[in-house]
N, C-alpha and C positions, 0 to 999 in steps of 0.2 A: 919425919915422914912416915905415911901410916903403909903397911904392907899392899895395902890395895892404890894408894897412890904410886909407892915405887913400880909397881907390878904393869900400872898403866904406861908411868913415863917408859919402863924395858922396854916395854912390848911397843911403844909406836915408834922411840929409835930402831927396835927389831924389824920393826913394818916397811920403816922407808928404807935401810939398807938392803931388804931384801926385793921392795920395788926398783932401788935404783939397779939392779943388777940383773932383775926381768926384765929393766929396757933397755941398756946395755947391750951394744955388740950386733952377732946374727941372732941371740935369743930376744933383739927389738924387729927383723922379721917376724919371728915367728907371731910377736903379739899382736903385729898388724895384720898376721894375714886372714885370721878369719873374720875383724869385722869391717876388712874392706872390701872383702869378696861377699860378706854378705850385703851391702851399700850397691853393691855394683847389680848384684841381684833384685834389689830393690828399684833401682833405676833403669833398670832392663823393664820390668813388671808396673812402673808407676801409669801406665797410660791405659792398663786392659781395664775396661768397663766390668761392674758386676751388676750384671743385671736391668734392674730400673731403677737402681738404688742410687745410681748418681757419683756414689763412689767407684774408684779404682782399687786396684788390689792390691798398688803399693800403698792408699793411704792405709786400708785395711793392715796389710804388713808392718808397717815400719813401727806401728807402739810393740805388736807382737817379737819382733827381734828386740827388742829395747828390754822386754819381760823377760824374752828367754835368755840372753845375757845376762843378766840378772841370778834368774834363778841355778846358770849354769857354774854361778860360786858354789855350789853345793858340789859338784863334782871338782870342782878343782880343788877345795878343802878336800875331800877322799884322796884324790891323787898324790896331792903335796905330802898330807898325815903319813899316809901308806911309805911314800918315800923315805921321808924323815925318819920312819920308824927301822926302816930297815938299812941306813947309812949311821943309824947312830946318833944324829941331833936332837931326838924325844928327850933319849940319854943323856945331853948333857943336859938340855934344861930340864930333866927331873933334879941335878945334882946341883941344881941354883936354889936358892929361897923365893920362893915365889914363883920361878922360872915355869912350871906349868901353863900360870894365869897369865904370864907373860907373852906365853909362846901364842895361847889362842886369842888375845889380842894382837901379839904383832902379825898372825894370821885374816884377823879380818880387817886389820890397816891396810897389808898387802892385796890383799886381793877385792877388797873393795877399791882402792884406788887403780886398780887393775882392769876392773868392770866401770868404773867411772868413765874412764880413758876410750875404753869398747865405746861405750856411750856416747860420748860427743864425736868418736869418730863417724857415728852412724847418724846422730839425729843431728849435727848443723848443717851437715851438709843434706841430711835427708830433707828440712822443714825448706829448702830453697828448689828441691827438686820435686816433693810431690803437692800436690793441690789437695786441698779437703783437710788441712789440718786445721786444727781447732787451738793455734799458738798464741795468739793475741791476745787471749782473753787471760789475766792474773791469775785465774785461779786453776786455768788447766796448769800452769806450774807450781800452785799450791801441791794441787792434786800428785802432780807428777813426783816433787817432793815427800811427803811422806810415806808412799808407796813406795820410794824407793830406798827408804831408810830402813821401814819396815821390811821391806821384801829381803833388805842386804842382812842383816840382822837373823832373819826366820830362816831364813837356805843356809847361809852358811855355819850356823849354828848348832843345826840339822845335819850338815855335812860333817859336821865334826865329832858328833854321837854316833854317825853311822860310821866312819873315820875308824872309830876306835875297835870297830868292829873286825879289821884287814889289818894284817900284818905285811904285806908288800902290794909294790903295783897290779902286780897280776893280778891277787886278790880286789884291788882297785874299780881293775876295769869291769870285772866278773859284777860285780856291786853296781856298776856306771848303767848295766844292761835295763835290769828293771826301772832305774829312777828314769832312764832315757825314755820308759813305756808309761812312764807316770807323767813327765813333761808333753807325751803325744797325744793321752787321752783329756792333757789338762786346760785344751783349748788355748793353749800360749797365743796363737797362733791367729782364730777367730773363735765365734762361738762355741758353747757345747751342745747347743738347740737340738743341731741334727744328730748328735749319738744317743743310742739306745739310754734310756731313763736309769738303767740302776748303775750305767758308765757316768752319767752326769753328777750322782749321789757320789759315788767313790771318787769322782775327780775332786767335789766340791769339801772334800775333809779334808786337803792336802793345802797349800799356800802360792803351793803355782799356779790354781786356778784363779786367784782373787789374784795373785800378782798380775796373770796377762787381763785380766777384767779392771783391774787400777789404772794398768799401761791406756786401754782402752777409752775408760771414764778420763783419764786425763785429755787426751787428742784427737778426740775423734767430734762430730759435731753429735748434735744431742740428737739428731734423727736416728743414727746410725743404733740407736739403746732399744730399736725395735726388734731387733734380733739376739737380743741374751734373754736370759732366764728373767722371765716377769717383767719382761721390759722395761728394765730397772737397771743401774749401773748402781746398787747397792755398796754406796760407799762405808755404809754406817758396819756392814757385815764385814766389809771390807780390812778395813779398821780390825776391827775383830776378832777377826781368823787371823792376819797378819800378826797383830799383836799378838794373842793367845802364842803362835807359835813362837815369837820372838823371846817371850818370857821363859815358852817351858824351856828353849835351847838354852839361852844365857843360866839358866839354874841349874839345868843337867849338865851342860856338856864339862864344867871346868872338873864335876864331880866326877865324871865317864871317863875323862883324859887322867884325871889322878889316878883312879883304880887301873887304868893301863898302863900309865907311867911305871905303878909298880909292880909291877911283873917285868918291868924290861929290865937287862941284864946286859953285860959287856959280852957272856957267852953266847946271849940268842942275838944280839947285832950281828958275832960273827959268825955264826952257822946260817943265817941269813943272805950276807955278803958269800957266802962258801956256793951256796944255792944258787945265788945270783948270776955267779961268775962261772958254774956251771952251765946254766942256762943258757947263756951269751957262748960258752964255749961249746 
């Protein structure tokens, strides 16, 4: 067995042990409660008209929660890394063979099936409650599929580079601030038509942009492409930016997690935990 096969098989028995144990108990509360609250919001908003466009502003919504779930594995990879690193778990699987490459697969099995879970809790119930989706047709789920392979791949990938940048939660969250201002200007959400031109240019270098414009191109009907950029659901760009990013994470991050792996130490987990437990006291 070649080190890059064992590496895979760890890391996705690591994945699901650690999904079965996110749904487990009151921490299976907590994973339901923000995409059922946001479902509810959704179904609150499915009936308000925009405009003359025909649409409502739950159809508008409901691909944009589907993107930003999505793209919000990049802060859960920061949060998890952050934690791990400061309880000590980086630590053991730096002391595995291969246990690095391990860890950031069994990271994006967890939390991708994590975000799947988000996902179906929002869109079967959402495709029966708003009007205007575009589900029928084979290829919005082509569409909807590789966008979301690509998108889980380029965030969380990303998250794991920026990851290695924080040594604890706190650090985490301080990090969560700006990507949360990056998700705001990136049109998740609807278009970026209406924000000022050089916010459109800086949102469109980043993968959340093309994520909620994939979410988009997937479900929306084809009238609805008069309001993006060049009234275009530029899927071939799409693709592109997506990918590009997915590639440079998968090459960077197992490199960026080894170089922090080694630096860590059984003394700085526990001046870390010393910290912590200050904190809290």
């Amino acid at each position: 067995m070649t080190a890059v096969t064992h590496a895979l098989r760890a890391g996705i028995g690591r994945g699901l042990i650690e999904l079965r144990q996110a749904f487990t108990g009151t921490e299976l509360v907590n994973q339901l409660l923000w995409p059922v609250a946001t479902l509810v919001a959704v179904f609150f908003l499915r009936d308000m008209a925009i405009g003359t466009t025909g649409l409502t502003l739950g159809t508008i919504i409901l691909p944009g929660t589907l993107g930003m779930f999505v793209a919000l594995g990049l802060l859960l990879v920061v949060q998890q890394l952050a934690a791990d690193r400061e309880d000590g778990t980086l630590l053991r699987a730096k002391a595995t063979p291969n246990g690095i490459r391990a860890y950031l697969v069994g990271k994006l099995v967890q939390i991708s099936a994590t975000i799947l879970a988000y996902l179906a809790i929002i869109l079967i119930p959402g495709v029966f409650l708003v009007d205007g989706l575009d589900v029928a047709d084979p290829q919005s789920w082509i569409t909807f599929a590789w966008v979301l392979v690509l998108g889980l791949v380029a965030t969380q990938t990303i998250g794991a580079i920026l990851g290695s940048l924080v040594a604890t939660p706190r650090g985490a969250g301080y990090l969560s601030l700006p990507v949360l201002g990056l998700i705001a200007i990136s049109g998740i959400f609807a278009p970026i038509t209406g924000l000022p031109e050089w916010l459109q240019w800086i949102a469109q270098v980043f993968p959340i942009y093309w994520l909620g414009l994939g979410m988009r191109a997937s479900f929306l009907p084809d009238d609805a492409v008069v309001v993006e950029i060049g009234e275009s659901w530029r899927q071939l760009e799409t693709a592109a930016v997506l990918g590009a990013w997915a590639i440079v994470g998968l090459v960077l991050a197992p490199v960026v997690l080894r170089r922090m792996a080694r630096r860590e130490s059984g003394s700085r987990v526990a001046e870390r935990r010393e910290k912590a437990l200050q904190r809290v006291g």
